[in-house]
ZAMARVO-663318 format. One record per residue (C-alpha): residue number from 0; residue in three letters; chain; x, y, z negated. Coordinates in Angstrom, 1 decimal, padded with zeros to 4 digits. Each point is the difference from the previous one (the first is absolute). Layout:
residues N
+-----+-----+----+--------+--------+--------+
!   i !  aa ! ch !      x !      y !      z !
+-----+-----+----+--------+--------+--------+
! NUM ! ALA !  A !      X !      Y !      Z !
...
+-----+-----+----+--------+--------+--------+
***
This chain:
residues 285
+-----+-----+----+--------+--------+--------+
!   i !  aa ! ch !      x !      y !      z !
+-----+-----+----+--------+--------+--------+
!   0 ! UNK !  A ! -035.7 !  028.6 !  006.8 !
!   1 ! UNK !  A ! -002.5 !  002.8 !  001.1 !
!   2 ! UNK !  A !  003.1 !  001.9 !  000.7 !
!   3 ! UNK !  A !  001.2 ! -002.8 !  002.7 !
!   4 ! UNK !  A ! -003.2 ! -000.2 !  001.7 !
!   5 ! UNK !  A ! -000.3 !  004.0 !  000.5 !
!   6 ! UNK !  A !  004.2 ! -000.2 !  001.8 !
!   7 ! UNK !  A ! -001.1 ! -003.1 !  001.7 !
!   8 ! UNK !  A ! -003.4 !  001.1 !  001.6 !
!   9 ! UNK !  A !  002.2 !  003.4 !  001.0 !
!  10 ! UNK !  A !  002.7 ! -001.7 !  001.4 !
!  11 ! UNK !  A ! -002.6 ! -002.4 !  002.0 !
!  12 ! UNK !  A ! -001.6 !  003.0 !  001.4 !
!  13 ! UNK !  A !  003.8 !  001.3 !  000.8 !
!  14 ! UNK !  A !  000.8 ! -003.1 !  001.5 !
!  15 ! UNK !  A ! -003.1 ! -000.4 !  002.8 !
!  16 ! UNK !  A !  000.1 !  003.8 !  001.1 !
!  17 ! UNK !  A !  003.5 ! -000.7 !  000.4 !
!  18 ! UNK !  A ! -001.2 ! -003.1 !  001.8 !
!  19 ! UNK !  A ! -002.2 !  001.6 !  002.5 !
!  20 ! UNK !  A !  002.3 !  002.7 !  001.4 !
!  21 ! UNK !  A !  002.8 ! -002.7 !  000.0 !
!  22 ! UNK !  A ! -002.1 ! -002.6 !  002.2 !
!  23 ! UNK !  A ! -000.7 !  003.1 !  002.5 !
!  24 ! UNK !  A !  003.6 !  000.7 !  000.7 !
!  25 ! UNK !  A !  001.1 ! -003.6 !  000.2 !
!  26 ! UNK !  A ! -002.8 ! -000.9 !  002.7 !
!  27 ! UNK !  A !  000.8 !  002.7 !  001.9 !
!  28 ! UNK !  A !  003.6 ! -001.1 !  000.2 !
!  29 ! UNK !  A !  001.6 ! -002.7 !  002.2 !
!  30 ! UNK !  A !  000.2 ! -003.5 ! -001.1 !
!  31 ! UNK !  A !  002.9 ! -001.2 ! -002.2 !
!  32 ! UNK !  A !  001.1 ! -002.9 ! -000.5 !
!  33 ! UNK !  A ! -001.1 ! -001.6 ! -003.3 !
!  34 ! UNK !  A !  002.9 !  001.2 ! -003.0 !
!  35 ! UNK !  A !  001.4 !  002.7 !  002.3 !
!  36 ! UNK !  A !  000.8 !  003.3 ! -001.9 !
!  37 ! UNK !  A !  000.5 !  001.6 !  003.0 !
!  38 ! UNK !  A ! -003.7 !  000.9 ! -000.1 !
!  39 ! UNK !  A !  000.9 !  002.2 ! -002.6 !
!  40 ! UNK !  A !  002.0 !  002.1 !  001.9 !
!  41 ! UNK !  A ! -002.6 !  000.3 !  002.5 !
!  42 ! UNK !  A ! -002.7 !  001.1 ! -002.6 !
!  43 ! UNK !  A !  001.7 !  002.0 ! -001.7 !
!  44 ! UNK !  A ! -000.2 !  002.6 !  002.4 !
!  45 ! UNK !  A ! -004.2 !  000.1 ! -000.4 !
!  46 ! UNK !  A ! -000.7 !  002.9 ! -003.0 !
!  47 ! UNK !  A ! -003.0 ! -002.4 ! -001.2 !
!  48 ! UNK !  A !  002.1 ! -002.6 ! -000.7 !
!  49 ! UNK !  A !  002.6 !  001.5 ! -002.0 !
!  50 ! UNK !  A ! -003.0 !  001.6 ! -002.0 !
!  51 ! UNK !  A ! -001.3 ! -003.7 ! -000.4 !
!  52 ! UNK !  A !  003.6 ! -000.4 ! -001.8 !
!  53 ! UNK !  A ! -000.3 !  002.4 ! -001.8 !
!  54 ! UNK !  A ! -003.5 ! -001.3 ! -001.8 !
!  55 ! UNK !  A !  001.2 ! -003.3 !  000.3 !
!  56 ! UNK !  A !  003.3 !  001.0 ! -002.6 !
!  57 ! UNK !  A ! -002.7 !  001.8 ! -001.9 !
!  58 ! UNK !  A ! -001.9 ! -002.8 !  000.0 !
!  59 ! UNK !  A !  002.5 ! -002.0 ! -001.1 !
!  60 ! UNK !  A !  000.6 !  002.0 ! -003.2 !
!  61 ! UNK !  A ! -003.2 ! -000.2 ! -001.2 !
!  62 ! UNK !  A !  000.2 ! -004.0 !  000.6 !
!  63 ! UNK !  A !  003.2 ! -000.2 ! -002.6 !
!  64 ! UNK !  A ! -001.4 !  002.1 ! -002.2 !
!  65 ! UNK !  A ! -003.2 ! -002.3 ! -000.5 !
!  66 ! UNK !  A !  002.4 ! -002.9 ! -000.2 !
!  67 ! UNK !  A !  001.8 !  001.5 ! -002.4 !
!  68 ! UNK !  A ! -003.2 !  000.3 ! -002.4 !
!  69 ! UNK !  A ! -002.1 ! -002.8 !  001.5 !
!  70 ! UNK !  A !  000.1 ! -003.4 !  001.0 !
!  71 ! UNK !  A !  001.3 ! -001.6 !  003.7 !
!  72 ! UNK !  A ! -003.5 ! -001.6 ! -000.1 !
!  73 ! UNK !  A ! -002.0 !  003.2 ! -000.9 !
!  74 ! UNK !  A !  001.9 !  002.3 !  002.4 !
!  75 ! UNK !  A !  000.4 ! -001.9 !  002.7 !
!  76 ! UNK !  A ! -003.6 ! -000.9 !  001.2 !
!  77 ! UNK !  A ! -000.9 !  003.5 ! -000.4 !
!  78 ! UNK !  A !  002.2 !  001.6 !  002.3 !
!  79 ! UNK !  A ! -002.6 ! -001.8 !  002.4 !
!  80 ! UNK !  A ! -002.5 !  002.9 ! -001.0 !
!  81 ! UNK !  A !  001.7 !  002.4 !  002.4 !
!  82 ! UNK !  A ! -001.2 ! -002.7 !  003.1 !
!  83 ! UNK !  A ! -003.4 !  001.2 !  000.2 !
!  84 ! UNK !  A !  001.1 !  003.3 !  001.0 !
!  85 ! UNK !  A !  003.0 ! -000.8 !  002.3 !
!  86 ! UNK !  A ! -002.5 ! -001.4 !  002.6 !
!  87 ! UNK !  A ! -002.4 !  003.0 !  000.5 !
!  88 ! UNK !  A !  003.2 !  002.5 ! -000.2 !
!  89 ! UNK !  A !  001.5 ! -002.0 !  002.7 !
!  90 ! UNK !  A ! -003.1 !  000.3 !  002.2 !
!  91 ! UNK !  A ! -000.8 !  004.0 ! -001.0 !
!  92 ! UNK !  A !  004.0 !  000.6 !  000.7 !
!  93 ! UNK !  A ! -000.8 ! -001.9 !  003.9 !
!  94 ! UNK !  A ! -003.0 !  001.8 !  000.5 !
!  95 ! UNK !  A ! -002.3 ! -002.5 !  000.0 !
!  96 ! UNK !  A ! -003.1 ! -001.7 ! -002.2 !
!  97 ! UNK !  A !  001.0 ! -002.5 ! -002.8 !
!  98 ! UNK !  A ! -000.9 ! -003.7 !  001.2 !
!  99 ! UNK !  A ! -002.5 ! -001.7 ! -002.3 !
! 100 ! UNK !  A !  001.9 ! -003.3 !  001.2 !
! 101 ! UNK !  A !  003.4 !  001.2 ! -001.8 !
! 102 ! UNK !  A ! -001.4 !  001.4 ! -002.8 !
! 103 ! UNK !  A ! -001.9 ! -003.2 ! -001.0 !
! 104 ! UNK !  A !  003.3 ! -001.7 ! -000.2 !
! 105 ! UNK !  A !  001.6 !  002.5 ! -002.3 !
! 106 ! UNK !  A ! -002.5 !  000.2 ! -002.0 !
! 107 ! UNK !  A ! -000.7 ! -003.4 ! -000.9 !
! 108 ! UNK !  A !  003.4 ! -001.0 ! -000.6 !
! 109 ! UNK !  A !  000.3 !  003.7 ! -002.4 !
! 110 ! UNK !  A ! -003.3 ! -001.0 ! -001.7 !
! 111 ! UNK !  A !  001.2 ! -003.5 ! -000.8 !
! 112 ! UNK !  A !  003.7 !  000.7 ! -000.7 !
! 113 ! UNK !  A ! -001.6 !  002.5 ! -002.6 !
! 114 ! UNK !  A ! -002.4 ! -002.5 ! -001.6 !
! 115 ! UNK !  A !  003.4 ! -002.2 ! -000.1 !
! 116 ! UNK !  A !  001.2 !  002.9 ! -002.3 !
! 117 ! UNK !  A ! -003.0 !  000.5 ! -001.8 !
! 118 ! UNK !  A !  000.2 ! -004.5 ! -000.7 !
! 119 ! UNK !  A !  004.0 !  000.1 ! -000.8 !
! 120 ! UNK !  A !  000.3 !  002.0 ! -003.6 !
! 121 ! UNK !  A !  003.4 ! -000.3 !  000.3 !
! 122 ! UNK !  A !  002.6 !  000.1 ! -002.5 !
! 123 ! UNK !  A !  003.9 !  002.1 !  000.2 !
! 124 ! UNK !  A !  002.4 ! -002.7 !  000.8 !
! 125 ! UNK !  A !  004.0 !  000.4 !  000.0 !
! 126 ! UNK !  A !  002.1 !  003.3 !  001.5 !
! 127 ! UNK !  A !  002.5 ! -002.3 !  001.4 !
! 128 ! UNK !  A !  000.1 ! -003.6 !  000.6 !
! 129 ! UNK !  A !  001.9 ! -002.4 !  000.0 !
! 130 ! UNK !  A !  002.9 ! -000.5 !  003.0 !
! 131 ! UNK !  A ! -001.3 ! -004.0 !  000.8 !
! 132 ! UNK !  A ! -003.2 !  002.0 !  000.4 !
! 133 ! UNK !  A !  000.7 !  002.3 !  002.3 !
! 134 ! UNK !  A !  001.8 ! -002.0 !  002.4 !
! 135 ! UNK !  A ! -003.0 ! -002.3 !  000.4 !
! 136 ! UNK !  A ! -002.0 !  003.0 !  000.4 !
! 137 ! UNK !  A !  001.8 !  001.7 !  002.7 !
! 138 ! UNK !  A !  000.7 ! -003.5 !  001.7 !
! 139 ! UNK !  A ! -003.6 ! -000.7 !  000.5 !
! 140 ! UNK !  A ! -000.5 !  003.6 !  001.0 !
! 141 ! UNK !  A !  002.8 ! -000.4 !  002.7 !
! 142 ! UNK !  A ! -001.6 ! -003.1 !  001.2 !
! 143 ! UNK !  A ! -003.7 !  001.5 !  000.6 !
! 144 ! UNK !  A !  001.8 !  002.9 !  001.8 !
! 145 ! UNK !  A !  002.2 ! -001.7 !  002.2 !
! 146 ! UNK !  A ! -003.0 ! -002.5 !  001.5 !
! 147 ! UNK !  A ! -002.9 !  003.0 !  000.5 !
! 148 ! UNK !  A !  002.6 !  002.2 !  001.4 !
! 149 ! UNK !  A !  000.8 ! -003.4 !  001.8 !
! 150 ! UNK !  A ! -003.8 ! -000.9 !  000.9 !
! 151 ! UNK !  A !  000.0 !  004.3 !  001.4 !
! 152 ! UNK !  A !  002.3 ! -000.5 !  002.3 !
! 153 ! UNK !  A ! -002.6 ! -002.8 !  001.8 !
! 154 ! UNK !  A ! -003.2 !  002.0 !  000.0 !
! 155 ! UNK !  A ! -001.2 !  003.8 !  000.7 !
! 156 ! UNK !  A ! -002.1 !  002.3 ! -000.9 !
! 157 ! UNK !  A ! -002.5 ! -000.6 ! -003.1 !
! 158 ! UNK !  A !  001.7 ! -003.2 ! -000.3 !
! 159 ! UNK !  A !  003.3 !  001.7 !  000.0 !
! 160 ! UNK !  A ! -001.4 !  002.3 ! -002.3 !
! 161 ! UNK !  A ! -001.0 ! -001.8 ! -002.7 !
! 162 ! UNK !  A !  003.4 ! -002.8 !  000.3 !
! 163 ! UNK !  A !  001.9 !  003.2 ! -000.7 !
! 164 ! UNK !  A ! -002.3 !  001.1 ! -002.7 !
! 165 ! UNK !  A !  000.4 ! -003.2 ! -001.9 !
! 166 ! UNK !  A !  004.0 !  000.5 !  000.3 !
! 167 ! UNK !  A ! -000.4 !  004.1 ! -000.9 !
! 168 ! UNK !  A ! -002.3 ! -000.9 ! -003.2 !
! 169 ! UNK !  A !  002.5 ! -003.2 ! -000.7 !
! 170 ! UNK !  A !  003.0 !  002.8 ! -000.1 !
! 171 ! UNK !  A ! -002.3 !  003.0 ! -001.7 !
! 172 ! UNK !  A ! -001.3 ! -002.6 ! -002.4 !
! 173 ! UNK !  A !  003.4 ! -000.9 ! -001.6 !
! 174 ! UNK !  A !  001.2 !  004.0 !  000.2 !
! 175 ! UNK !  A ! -002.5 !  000.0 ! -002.7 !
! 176 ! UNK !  A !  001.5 ! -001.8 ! -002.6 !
! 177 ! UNK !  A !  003.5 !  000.8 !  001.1 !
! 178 ! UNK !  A ! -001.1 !  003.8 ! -000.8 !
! 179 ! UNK !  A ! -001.3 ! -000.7 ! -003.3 !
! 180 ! UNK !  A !  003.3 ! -001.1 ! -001.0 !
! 181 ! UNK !  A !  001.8 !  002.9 !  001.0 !
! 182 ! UNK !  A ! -002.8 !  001.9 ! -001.2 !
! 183 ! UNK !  A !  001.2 ! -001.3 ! -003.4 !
! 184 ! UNK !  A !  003.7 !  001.4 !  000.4 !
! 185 ! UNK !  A ! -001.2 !  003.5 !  001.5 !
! 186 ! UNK !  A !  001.7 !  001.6 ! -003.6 !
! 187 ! UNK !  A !  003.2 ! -002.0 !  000.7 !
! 188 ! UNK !  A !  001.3 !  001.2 !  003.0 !
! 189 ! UNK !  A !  002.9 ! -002.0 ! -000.6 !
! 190 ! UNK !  A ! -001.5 ! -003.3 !  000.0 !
! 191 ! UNK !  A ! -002.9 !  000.7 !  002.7 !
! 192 ! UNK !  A !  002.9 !  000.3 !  002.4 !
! 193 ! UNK !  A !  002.0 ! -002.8 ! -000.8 !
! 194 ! UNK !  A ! -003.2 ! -002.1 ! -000.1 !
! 195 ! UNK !  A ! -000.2 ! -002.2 !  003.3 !
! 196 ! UNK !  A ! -003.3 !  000.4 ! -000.2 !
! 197 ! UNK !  A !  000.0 !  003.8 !  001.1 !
! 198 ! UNK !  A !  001.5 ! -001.4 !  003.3 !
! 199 ! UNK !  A ! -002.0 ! -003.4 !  000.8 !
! 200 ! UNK !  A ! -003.0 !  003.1 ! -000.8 !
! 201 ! UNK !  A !  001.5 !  002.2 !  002.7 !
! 202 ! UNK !  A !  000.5 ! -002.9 !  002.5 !
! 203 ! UNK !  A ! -003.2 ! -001.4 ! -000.3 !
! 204 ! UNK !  A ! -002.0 !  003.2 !  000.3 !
! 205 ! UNK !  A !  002.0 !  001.6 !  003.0 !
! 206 ! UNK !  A ! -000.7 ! -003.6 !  001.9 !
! 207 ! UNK !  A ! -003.5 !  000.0 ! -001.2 !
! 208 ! UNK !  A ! -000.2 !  003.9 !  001.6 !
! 209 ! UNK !  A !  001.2 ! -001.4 !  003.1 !
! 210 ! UNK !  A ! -002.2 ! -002.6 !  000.3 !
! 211 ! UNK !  A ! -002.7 !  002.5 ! -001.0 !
! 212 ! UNK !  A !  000.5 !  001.8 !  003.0 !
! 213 ! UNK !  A ! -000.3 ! -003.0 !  001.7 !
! 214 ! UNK !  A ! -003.3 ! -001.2 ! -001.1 !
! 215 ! UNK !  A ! -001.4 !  003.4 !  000.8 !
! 216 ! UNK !  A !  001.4 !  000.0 !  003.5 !
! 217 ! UNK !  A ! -001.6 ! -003.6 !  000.3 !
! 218 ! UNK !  A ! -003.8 !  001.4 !  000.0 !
! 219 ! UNK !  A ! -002.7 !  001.6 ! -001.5 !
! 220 ! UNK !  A !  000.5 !  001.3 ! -003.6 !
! 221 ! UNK !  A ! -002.5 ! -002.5 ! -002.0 !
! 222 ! UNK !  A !  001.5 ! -003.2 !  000.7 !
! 223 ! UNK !  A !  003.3 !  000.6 ! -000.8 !
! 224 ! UNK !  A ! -000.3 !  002.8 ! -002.8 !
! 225 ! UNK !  A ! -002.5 ! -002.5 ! -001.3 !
! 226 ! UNK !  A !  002.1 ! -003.0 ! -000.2 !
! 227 ! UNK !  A !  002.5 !  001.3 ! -000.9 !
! 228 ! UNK !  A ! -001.8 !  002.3 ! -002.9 !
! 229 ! UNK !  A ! -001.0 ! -003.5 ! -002.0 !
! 230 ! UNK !  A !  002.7 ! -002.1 !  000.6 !
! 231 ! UNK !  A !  002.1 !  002.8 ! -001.7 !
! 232 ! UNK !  A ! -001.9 ! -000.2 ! -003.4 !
! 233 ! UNK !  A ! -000.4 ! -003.7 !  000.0 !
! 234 ! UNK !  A !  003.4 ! -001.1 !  000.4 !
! 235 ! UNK !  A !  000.8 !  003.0 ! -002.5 !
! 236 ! UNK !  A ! -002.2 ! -002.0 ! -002.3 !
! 237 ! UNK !  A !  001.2 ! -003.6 !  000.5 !
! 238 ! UNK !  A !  003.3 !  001.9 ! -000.9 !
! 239 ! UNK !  A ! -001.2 !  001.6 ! -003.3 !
! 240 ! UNK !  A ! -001.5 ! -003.2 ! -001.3 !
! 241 ! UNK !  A !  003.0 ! -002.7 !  000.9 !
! 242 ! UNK !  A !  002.8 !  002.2 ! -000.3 !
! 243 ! UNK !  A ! -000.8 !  003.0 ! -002.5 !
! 244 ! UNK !  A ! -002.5 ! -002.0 ! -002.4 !
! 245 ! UNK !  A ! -002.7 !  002.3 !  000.5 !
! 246 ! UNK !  A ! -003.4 ! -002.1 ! -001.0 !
! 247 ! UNK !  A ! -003.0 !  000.0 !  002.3 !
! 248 ! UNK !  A ! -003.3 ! -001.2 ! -002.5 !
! 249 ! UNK !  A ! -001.8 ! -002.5 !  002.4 !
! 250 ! UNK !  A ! -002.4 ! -001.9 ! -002.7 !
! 251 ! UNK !  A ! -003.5 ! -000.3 ! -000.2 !
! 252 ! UNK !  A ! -001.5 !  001.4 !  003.3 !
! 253 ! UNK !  A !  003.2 !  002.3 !  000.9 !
! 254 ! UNK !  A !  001.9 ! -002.6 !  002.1 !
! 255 ! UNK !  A ! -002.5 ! -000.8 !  002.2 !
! 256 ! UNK !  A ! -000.6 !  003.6 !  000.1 !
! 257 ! UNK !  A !  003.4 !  000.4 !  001.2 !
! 258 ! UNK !  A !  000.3 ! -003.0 !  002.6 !
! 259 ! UNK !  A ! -003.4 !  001.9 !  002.2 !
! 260 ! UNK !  A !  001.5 !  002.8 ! -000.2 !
! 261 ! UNK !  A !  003.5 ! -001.4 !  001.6 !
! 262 ! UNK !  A ! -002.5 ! -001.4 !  002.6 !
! 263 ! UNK !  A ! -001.7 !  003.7 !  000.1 !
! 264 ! UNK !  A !  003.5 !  001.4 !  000.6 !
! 265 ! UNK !  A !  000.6 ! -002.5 !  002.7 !
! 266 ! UNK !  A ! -003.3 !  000.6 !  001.6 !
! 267 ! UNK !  A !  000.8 !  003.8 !  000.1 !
! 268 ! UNK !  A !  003.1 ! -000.8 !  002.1 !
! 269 ! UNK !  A ! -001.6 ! -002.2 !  002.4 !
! 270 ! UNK !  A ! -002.6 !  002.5 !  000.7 !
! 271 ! UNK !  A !  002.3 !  003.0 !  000.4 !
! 272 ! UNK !  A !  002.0 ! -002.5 !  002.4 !
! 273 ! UNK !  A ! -003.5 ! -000.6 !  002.1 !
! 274 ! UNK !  A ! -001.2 !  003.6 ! -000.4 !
! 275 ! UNK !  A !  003.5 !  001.0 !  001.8 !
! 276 ! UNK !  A !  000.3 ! -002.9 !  002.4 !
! 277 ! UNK !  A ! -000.8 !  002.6 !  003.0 !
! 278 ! UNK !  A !  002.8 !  002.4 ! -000.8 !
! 279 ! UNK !  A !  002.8 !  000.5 !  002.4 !
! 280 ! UNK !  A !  002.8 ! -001.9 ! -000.7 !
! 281 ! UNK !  A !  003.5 !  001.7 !  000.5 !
! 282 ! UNK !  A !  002.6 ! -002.1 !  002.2 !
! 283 ! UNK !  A !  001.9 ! -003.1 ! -002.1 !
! 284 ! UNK !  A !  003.0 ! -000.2 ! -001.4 !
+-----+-----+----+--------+--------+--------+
***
């Protein structure tokens, strides 16, 4: 398990560089509509975004390798370690001083997303579950998406932000468990690529990049990257335990534990949202 916590930690620190140089291009660009890939197109001519890619696929290796020796429930949350450091990159990569206001968002939602982890002593679950499973899984997922990506197109700015981070973490959340299952097949090539799973993974993720961008063009980099940063990991989780069987130990003192710090993540994502409610808001959809 050590193991999975080192790749997970790395992958988190990966994943809010990568985070940072990707919310700089995509605020500098002109509004898209929400879903458009055509935003791609546009940023892929900035050489800091491509090199955002680039630690973002790195990142993402490092992610299903700790799946593959570690549990959804385990990995998961941590990738949220990386968060602390995405907000003070962003603001030394725009030339300016870090606000106190964002950073008290991020880090009470990181501090209590990791006591969650510290309160879980999860167990391993199942590689692959069952087909009745997954269906309700990625029914429920598709619902949260479709009404915050819905409730986006009604509000801008931070607001915008964090609807849109809601539906990016919903979509990031399920790649999770989606990539420990092809994780599983990586030495049967065979049977990775006839798994549907491979392509509901490669779906999913390439909407949840373009709504990425979105959230980033939206407004400033806490709200969004914060939302979106613990929503991830806990809908990763409710995954893991109703659909893979992984165990979460909430006797004694744990569960309460656990339930302040959901509220503590919460709280973290309504700061953030506060903290950022001056940032410039780019166009609507």
């Amino acid at each position: 398990m050590t193991v999975a916590v080192v790749l997970a930690i790395v992958a988190g620190c990966a994943f809010a560089i990568a985070a940072a140089l990707q919310h700089r291009a995509a605020h500098a660009e002109t509004a898209s509509g929400l879903g458009d890939p055509r935003i791609l197109v546009r940023l892929a001519h900035d050489p800091s975004w491509l090199l955002a890619n680039v630690l973002d696929i790195g990142a993402l290796g490092f992610q299903a390798a700790a799946l593959h020796v570690g549990a959804i429930v385990v990995v998961q949350p941590l990738l949220v370690s990386g968060l602390i450091l995405a907000v003070p990159a962003e603001a030394v990569l725009n030339s300016r001083r870090v606000s106190r206001a964002d950073l008290s968002g991020v880090v009470v939602g990181a501090v209590a997303l990791a006591g969650f982890v510290a309160l879980a002593d999860p167990t391993e679950g199942v590689d692959d579950p069952a087909l009745g499973s997954w269906l309700i899984v990625l029914a429920g997922c598709a619902v949260a998406v479709a009404a915050t990506v819905g409730m986006g197109r009604f509000v801008t700015g931070v607001r915008r932000a964090v609807c849109l981070g809601v539906a990016t973490g919903v979509l990031y959340g399920v790649t999770a468990p989606l990539l420990k299952t092809c994780a599983s097949l990586i030495d049967q090539p065979l049977a990775l690529l006839s798994a549907w799973q491979l392509y509901v993974l490669v779906g999913a993720g390439l909407l949840g990049f373009v709504l990425n961008q979105n959230v980033y063009q939206a407004g400033g980099l806490a709200a969004g990257l914060t939302t979106l940063t613990l929503v991830e990991p806990v809908v990763a989780l409710v995954i893991g335990v109703t659909a893979f069987g992984e165990h979460i130990d909430i006797h004694g003192g744990r569960g309460v534990g656990m339930a302040l710090a959901a509220v503590g993540i919460a709280v973290g994502i309504v700061l953030a949202a506060r903290s950022s409610s001056g940032a410039h808001a780019v166009g609507t959809a």
